[in-house]
N, C-alpha and C positions, 0 to 999 in steps of 0.2 A: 744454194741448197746443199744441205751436210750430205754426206754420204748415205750416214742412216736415215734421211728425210727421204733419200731417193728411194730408198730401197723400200722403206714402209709405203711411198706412195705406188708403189711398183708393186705390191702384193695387196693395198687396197684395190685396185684394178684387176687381179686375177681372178675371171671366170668363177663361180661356183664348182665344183666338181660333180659329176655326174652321178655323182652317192645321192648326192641331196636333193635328185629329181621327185617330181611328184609320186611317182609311182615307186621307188626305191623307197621313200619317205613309210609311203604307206606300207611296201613290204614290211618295212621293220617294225611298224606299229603292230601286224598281222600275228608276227614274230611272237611277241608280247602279251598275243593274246592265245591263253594256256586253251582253254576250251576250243578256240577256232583249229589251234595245231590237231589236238589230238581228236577233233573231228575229221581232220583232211588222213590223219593216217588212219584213224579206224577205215574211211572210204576206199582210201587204197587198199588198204588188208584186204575189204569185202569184197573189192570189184578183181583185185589179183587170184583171191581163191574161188571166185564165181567164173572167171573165165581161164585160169592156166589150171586148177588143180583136176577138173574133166578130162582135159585134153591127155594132160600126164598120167594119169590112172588111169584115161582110156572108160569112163564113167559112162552108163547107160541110163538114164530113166525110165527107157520104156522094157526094161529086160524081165520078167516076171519069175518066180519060182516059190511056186504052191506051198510046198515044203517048210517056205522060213518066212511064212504070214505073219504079220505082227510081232516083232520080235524086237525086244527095248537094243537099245544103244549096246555095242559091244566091241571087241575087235576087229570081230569080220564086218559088219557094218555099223560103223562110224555114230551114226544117227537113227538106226535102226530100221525095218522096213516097216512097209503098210500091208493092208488088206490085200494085195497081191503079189506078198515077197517081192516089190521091188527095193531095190534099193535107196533109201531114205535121203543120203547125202548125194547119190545122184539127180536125185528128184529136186532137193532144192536149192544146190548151186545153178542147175540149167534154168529154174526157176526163176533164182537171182540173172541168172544173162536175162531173161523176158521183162523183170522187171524193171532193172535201170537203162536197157536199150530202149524201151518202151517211155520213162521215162525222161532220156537226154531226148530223146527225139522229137515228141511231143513239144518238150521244152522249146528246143530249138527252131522247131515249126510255129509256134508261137511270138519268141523276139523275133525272128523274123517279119513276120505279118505284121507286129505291132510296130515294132521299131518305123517302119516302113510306112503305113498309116497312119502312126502320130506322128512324125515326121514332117508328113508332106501335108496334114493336116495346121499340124503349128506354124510351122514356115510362112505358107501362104496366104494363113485366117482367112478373114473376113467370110464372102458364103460360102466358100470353099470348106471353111473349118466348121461353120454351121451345118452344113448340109452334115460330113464325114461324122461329125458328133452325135447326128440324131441318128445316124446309123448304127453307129453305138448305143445309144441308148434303148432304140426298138430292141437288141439281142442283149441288153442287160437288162429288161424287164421282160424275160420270156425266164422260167425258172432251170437255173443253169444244168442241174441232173436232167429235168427233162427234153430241155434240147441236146444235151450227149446221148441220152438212151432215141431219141428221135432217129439222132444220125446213123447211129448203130443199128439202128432196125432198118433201115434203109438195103443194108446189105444182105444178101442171100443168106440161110440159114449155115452151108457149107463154109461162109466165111469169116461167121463170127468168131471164132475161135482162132482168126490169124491175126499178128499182130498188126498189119496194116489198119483196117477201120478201125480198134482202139487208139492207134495213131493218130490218125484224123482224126477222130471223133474229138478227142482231148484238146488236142493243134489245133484246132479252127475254131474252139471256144475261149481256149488260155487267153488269146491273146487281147482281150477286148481292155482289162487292166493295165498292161503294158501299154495301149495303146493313148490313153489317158495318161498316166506316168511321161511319156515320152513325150508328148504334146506339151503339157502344162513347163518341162527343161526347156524344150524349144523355143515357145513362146517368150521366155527369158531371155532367152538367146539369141533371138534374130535381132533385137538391139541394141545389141554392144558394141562395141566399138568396133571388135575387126572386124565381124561380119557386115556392118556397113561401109567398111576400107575396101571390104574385099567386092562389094557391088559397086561402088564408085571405080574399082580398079578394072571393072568389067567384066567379072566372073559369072559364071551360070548357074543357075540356080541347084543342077545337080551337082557342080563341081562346091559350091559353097556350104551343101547342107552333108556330103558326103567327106570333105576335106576341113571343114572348120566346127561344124555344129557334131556330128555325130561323135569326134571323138572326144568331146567335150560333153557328153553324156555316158561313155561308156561305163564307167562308174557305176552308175543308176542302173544300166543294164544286166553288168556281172551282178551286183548283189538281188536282183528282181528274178534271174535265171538260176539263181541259184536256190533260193526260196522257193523257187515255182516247180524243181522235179520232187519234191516230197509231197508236195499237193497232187500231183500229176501222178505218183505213184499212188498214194489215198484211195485218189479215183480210180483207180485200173483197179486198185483191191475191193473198191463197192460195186463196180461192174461184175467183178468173180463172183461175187454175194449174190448179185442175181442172174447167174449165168450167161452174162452177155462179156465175159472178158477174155484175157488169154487162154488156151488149155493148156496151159505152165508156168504158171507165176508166183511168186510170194502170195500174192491173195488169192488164188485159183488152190492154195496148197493151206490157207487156213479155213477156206470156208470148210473144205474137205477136212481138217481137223476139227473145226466145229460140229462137225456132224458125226462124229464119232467120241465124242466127249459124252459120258455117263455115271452116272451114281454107281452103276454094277463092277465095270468094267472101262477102266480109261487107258487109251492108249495115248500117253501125255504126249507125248514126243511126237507124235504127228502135229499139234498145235504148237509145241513150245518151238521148234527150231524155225519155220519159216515167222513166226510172229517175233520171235528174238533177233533175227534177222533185217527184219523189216523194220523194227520201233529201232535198233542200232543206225539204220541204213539215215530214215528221219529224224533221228535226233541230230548225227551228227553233221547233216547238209542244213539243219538249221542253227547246229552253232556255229558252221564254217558262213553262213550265211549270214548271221548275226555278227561274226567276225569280221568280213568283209565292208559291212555297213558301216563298223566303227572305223575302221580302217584308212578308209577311202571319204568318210565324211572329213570336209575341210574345218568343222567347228571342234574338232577332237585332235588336231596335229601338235595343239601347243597340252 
């Protein structure tokens, strides 16, 4: 063999490089996609000025002053005040921290439960997976707002207004989709080839569905989690509407502009800035989230 034969055969053998992993791959496609970038930085923008620009200015919501009641947008205050001289850009940046903490958490208490149930649901079928499915189904034919407002009335009157039971309430209903999503991967999944290398190799059942099946749906996860805190925030804002939500949220803060909206007399800016907020906040977690879908699907790489 020539010299140059060895050498070509010597770099047909060379490894792929680690650019060209799955998840780099998809980075780059994510890249690409113009609408998914400038959703993740509008997110960033909201969530940096929602949580460092208080802290720096030292910002109050709850500080009052009679004096400068409704008063539009200006220098001394940014966004202008309300109906008790507070401060308007304090009110709904702390606003913003209730509503995406509310929000990721929710979310989070969600894939997790579901993750976790469809999982051990798909894995093991048969009436294991029968029984786990009509459990789902009894709480998906129960009408989903009014098993959230159920749950939330459950808690004392003093409590509704903390962000805990909108938490749960949200968290313990998300998850019943996810839960289904994750099942129907699984089910795919349990018989492929490694996963049956790796039972004959004598692995356990936890070690097999937590080290070969789950992160072989992660994918399905990130983009399902990421969809799911704009719905998640929706609802915390139909809960304000009917007084069962935060006492400081983007929705807590437009129902309150909704009701001072008039033919006579409008004080725009109480509506416009927590709703401009909020419809930015959702659009752009569902074109990062649309982004991500495209991204991460294997039929879109080529």
């Amino acid at each position: 063999m020539s010299t140059a034969a060895a050498k070509g055969a010597a770099r047909a053998v060379v490894p792929a490089p680690v650019g060209s992993s799955v998840g780099k791959a998809a980075w780059r496609r994510l890249k690409k996609n113009r609408l998914a970038m400038l959703g993740a930085v509008v997110l960033v923008v909201i969530s940096l000025a929602c949580f460092i620009v208080p802290l720096l200015l030292g910002l109050d919501p709850a500080s009052t002053n009679p004096a400068e009641r409704h008063l539009p947008p200006s220098g001394s205050h940014w966004l202008g005040t309300d109906a008790l001289g507070r401060d308007y850009a304090a009110r709904v940046l702390i606003g913003g921290q209730t509503s995406l903490l509310v929000g990721l958490s929710a979310t989070l208490a969600s894939v997790l439960v579901g993750v976790m149930f469809g999982a051990i649901s798909g894995y093991f079928g048969g009436r294991t997976d029968e029984v786990m499915m009509r459990f789902v189904d009894f709480f998906y034919g129960i009408p989903y707002m009014f098993l959230v407002i159920l749950i939330m009335l459950m808690f004392s009157e003093t409590a509704r207004g903390d962000p805990l039971p909108v938490f749960l309430a949200l968290g313990l209903v998300q998850w019943l989709t996810m839960a289904r999503v994750i099942r129907g991967q699984v089910l795919a999944l349990r018989r492929r080839e490694f996963v049956l290398a790796a039972q004959v190799l004598g692995a356990s059942h936890l070690r097999i569905v937590v080290r070969h099946i789950l992160p072989n749906v992660l994918g399905v996860v990130l983009v399902y989690a990421t969809l799911t805190v704009p719905t998640v925030i929706i609802l915390e804002s139909f809960l304000s509407f009917l007084g069962l939500g935060v006492k400081l949220s983007w929705g807590q803060l437009v129902a309150e502009g909704v009701g001072v909206v008039n033919p006579i007399e409008s004080y725009w800016w109480l509506l416009f800035w927590p709703s401009a907020l909020l419809a930015l906040t959702l659009f752009s977690l569902n074109f990062l989230g649309d982004g991500l879908r495209d991204a991460l699907d294997p039929k879109t790489r080529h």
